[in-house]
N, C-alpha and C positions, 0 to 999 in steps of 0.2 A: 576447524569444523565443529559445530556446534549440534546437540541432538537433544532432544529430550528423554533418550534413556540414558539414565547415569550409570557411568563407568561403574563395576560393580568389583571391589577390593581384590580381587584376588586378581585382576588383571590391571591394577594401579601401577605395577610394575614396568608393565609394555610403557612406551610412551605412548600417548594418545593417538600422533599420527600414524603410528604404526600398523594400527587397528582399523582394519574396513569396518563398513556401518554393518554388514554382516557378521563379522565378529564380534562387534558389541552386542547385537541385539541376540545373538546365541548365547555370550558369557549372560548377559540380562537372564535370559531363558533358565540359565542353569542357577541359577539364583532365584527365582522365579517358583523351578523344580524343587529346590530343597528345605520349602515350606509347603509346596503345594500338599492340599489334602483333597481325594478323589468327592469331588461332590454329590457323587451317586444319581446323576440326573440323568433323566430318558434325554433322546434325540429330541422330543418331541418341545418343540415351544410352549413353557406354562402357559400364555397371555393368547396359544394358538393365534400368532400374530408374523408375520409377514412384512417385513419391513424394505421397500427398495430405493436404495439411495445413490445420490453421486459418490466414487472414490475419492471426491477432495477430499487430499488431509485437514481441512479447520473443520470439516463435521464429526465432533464427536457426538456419535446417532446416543448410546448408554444413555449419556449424563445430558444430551436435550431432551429424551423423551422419559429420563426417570426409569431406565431402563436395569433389569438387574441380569446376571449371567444364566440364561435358560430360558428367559422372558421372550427371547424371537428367536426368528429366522430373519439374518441382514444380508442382501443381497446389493453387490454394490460393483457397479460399472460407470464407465466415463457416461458422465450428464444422467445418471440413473433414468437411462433410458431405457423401457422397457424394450427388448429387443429378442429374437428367436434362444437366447441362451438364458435370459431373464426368466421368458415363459416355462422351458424347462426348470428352469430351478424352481418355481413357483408351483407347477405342477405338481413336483416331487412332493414339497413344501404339504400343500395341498392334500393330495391322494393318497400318499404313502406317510406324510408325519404329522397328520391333523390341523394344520391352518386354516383358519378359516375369514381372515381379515387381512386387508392388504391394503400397506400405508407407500405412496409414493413421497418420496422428498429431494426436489431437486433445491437448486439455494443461488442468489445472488453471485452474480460474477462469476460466473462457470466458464472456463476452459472452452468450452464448445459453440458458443456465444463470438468465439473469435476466431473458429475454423470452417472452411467450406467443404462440399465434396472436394474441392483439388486437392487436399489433403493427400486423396487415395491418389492421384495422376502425379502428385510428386512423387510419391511414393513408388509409383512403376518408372516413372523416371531414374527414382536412386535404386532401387533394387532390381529394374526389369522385370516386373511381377507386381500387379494390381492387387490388392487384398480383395477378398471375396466379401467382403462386410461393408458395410457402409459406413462414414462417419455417422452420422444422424446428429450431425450439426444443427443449430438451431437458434431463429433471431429473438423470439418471445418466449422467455422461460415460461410465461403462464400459459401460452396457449399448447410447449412441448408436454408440459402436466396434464392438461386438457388431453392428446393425444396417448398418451401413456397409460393413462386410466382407460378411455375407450379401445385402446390393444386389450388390454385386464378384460377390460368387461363382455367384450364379444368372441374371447377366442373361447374356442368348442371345450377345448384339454381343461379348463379351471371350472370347477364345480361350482366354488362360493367366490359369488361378487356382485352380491349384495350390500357386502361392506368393503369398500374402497373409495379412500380419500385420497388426494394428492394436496400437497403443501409445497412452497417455496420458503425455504430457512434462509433466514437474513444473517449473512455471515457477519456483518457488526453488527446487528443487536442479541444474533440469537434466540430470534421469535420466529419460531410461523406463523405463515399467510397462506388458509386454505383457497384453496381454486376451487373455485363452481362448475363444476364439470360441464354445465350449458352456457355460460357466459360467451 
């Protein structure tokens, strides 16, 4: 098994397989802890910036967008679809920690791009119980960006959206491609 957080010394002892990816990434942690120094920051995003993206692992949001730690708020679900648990977290974002910008970023090759609603009907099949959510599957990533920005922009609870853009990140090159929200 292969990870990109390294084994950190004091557990080079165990042998590797011995170790779940959750106890690496806690002995990580504790190694992590015993430099960390409290950086004294509010809750509040410096860049009052709102970030919502897919949970793919190739997006690291930070280091595409030049990002430094206190710089956002990153909200991240399959297909950074904006969805009723997005909008709460945006709201909060929003109302109670001063955001006032909200960047959508879905990306090339997305997971969701190759799942349907049956997804949930399997799903009641292997468990006997339907999920109450929807996949929000979807064939055109630019037109699901399109949609995602007008959820942002008409729902009543978000104050500021006036600035929202949506992007599509190119998982081989690493660029975004803003979407026009009327196109």
């Amino acid at each position: 098994m292969t990870t990109s957080v390294p084994l950190p010394a004091a557990s080079a002892s165990k042998a590797a397989e011995e170790l779940s990816v959750t106890d690496r990434l806690v002995d990580s942690n504790r190694a992590y802890a015993a430099k960390f120094a409290d950086p004294g920051m509010d809750a509040r995003p410096v860049l009052q910036v709102a970030v919502v993206a897919c949970m793919d692992a190739r997006l690291d949001l930070h280091a595409a967008l030049g990002l430094e730690l206190g710089d956002c708020h990153t909200i991240r679900n399959a297909g950074g679809v904006v969805t009723d648990d997005t909008i709460r977290s945006l709201t909060i974002s929003q109302r109670a920690l001063g955001t006032r910008t909200v960047i959508l970023i879905h990306h090339t090759g997305c997971g969701l791009e190759s799942l349907t609603e049956d997804f949930r009907h399997e799903l009641e099949d292997e468990v006997g119980q339907r999920p109450a959510w929807a996949v929000e599957a979807f064939r055109d990533v630019d037109q699901d960006v399109r949609q995602s920005m007008q959820r942002v922009r008409t729902n009543p609870f978000l104050p500021h959206k006036d600035d929202v853009r949506g992007f599509v990140f190119d998982v081989h090159t690493g660029l975004l491609r803003e979407i026009d929200p009327t196109s």
